[in-house]
C-alpha positions as CSV (number, residue, x, y, z in Angstrom):
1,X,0.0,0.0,0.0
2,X,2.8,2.2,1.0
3,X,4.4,1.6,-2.5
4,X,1.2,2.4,-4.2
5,X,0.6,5.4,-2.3
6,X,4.8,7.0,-3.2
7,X,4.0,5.3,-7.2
8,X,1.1,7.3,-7.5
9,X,2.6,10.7,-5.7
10,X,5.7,10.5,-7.6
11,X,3.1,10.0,-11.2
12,X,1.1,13.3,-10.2
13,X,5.0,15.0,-9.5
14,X,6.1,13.9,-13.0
15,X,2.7,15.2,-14.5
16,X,2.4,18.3,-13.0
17,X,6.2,18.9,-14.3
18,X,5.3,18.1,-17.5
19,X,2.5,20.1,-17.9
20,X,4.5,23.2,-16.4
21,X,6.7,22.4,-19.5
22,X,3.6,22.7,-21.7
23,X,2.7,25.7,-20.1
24,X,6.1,27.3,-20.3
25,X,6.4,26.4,-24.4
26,X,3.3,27.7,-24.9
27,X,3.9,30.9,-23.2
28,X,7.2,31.0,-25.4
29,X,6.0,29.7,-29.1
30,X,2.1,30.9,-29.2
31,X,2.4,34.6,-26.8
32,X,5.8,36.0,-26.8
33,X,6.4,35.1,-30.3
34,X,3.2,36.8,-31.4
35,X,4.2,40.2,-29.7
36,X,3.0,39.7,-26.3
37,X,5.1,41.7,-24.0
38,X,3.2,42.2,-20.5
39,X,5.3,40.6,-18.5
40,X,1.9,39.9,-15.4
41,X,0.1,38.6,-18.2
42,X,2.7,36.1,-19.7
43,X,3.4,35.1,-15.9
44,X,0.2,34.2,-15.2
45,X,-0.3,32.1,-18.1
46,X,2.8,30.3,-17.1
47,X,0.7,29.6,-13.9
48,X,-3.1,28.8,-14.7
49,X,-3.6,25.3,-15.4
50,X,-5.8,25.4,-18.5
51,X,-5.6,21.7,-19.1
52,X,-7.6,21.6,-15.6
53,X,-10.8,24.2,-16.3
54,X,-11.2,22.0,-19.7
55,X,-13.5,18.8,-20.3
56,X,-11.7,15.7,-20.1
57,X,-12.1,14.6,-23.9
58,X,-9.8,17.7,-24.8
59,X,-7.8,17.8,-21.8
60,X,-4.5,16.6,-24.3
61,X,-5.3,20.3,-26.4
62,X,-5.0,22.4,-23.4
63,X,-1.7,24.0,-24.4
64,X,-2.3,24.2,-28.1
65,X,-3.1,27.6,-29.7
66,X,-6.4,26.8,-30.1
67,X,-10.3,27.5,-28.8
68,X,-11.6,24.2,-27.4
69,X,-15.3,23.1,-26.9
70,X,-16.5,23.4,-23.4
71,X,-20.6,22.1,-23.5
72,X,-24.1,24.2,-24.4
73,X,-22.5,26.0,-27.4
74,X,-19.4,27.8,-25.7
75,X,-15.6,27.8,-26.0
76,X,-12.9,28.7,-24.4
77,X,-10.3,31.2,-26.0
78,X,-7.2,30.0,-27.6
79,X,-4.6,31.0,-25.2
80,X,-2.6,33.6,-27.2
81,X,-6.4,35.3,-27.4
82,X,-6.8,35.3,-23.7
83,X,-3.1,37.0,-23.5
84,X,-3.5,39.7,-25.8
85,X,-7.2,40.8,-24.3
86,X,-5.8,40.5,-20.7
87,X,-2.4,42.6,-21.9
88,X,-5.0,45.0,-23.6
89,X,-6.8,46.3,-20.3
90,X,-3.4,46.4,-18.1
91,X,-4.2,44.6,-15.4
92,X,-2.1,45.1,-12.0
93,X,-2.1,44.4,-8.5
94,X,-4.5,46.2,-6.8
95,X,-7.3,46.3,-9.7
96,X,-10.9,45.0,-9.3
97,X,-12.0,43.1,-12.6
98,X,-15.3,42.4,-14.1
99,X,-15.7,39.7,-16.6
100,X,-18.3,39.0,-18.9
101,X,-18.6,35.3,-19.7
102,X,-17.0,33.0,-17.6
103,X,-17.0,29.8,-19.8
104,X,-14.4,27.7,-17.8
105,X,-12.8,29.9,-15.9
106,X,-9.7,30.3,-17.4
107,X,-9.9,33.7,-18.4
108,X,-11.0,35.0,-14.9
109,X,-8.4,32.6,-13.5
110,X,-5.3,34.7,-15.5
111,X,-6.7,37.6,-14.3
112,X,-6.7,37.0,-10.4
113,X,-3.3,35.8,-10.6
114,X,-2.6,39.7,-11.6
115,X,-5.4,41.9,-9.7
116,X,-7.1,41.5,-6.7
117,X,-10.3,40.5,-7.3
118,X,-12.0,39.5,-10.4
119,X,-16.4,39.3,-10.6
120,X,-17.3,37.0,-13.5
121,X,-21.1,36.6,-14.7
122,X,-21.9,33.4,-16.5
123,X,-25.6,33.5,-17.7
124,X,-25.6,29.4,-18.8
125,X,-25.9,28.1,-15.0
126,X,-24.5,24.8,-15.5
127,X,-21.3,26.7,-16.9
128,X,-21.2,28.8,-14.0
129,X,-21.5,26.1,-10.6
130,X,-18.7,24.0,-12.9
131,X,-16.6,26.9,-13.4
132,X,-16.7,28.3,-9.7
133,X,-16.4,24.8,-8.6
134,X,-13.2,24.1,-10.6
135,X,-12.1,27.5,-9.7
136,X,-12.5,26.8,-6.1
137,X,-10.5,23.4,-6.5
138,X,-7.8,25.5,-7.8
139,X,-7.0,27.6,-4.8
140,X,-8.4,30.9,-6.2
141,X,-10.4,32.4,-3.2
142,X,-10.3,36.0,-5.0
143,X,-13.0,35.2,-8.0
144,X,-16.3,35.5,-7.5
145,X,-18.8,34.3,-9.5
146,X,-22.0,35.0,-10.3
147,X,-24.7,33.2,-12.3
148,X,-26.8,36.2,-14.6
149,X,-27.4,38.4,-17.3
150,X,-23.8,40.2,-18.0
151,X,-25.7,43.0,-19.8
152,X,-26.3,44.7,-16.9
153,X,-22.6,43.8,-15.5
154,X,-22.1,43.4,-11.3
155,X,-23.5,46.9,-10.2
156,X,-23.0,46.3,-6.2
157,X,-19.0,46.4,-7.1
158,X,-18.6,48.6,-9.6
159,X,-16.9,50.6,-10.8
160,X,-14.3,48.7,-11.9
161,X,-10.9,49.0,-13.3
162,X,-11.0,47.0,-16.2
163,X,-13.5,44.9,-18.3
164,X,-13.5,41.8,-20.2
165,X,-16.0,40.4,-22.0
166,X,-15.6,37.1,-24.1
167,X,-18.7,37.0,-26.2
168,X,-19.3,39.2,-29.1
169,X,-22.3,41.6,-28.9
170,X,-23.9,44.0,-31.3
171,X,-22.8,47.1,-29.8
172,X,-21.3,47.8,-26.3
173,X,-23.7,47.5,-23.2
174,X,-24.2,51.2,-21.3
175,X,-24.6,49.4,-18.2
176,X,-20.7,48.2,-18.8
177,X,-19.7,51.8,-20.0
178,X,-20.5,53.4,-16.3
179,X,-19.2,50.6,-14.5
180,X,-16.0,51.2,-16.0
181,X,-13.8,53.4,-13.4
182,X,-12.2,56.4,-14.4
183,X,-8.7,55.5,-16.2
184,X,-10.2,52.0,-16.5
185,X,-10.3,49.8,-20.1
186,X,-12.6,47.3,-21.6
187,X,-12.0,44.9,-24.4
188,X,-15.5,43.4,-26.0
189,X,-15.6,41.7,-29.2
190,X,-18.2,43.7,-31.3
191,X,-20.3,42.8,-34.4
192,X,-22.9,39.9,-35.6
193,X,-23.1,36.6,-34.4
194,X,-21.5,33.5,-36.4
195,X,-19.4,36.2,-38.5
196,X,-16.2,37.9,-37.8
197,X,-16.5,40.8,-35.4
198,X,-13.9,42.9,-34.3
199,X,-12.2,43.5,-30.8
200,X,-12.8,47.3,-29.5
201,X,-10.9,48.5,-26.9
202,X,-12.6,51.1,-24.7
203,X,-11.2,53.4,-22.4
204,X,-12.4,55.8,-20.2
205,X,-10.4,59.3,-19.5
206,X,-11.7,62.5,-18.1
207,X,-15.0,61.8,-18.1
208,X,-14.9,60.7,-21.6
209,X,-15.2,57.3,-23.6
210,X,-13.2,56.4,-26.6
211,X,-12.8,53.3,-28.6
212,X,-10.7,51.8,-31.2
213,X,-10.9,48.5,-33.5
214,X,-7.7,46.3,-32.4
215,X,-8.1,42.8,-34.2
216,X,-10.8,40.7,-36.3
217,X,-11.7,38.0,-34.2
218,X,-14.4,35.5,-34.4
219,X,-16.6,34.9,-30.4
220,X,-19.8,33.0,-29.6
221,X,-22.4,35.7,-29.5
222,X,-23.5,37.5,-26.1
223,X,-26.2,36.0,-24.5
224,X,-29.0,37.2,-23.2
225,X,-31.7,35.9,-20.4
226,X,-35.0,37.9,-22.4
């Protein structure tokens, strides 16, 4: 039993390494080689483990610069995606976070190894208990997630510093506009459903709000509860 017991630690030791490997090369090959310089952002990459906020059946694509399924018509982000929105709102300690879309929890999970706290709405409810469930698993006792419309983003906290959303809507939502802080950026994928939107960065600076195209990208579309 005792044998067992020291096989079976020293199999989880060997895995763990080699999926900080993974994590390491992917960081290198799909982020930094595609121009992503924040050093927080590429850090916390190196940390999350994606390959444990996916389904099982894709748990040997975790690393690979791709979006992967993850149940009732969502995805997750490819991870050179999820580094260049996260690099986009510059993040840093001390920050509060919204996020719109929770998926698997990967994206919030990058973030709250930068800021201090990160909200995340997930409207599809069986999404959200498995993501805040795996997210719990994981150590990560600053995300906090909630189960809802993200139209109206997380009111009670705002404002806050910087926005993400991961699902393409039709225009931006006003409700995410004013909870944006003064100083504070959001990055929101922007255009029709099932065709290639673009990713708008918005920031808010003495009392005005500008935004700018960055990137053609492709998201599920935004979801709403009407």
């Amino acid at each position: 039993m005792i044998k067992f017991g020291f096989l079976f630690f020293m199999l989880l030791i060997i895995s763990g390494s080699e999926r900080e490997a993974e994590r390491h090369l992917m960081v290198r090959t799909q982020i930094q080689a595609r121009g992503v310089e924040h050093r927080p952002t590429l850090n916390a990459l190196k940390k999350v483990e994606r390959h444990r906020l996916v389904p099982r059946d894709v748990v040997s694509y975790a690393y690979m610069d791709r979006p992967l399924p993850i149940d009732y018509g969502q995805t997750i982000s490819q991870p050179y995606i999820v580094a260049y929105m996260t690099e986009a709102v510059q993040p840093q300690r001390g920050h509060k976070v919204l996020e719109i879309g929770t998926g698997s929890g990967y994206q919030a999970a990058v973030l709250a190894e930068i800021v201090d706290k990160v909200y995340t709405i997930e409207i599809v409810e069986e999404l959200g208990r498995r993501a805040r469930r795996d997210l719990n698993n994981l150590g990560y006792e600053n995300i906090h997630v909630k189960i809802g419309d993200g139209y109206y983003g997380w009111k009670e906290h705002a404002p806050f510093d910087a926005i993400v959303v991961t699902a393409a809507a039709e225009y931006i939502p006003p409700p995410l506009i004013e909870q944006l802080n003064e100083g504070g950026r959001m990055i929101i994928p922007v255009g029709s459903p099932f065709m290639t939107q673009q990713l708008v960065l918005v920031e808010k600076k003495d009392g005005q709000v500008r935004s700018r195209n960055l990137m053609p990208v492709r998201f599920v579309p935004f979801t709403r509860s009407d």
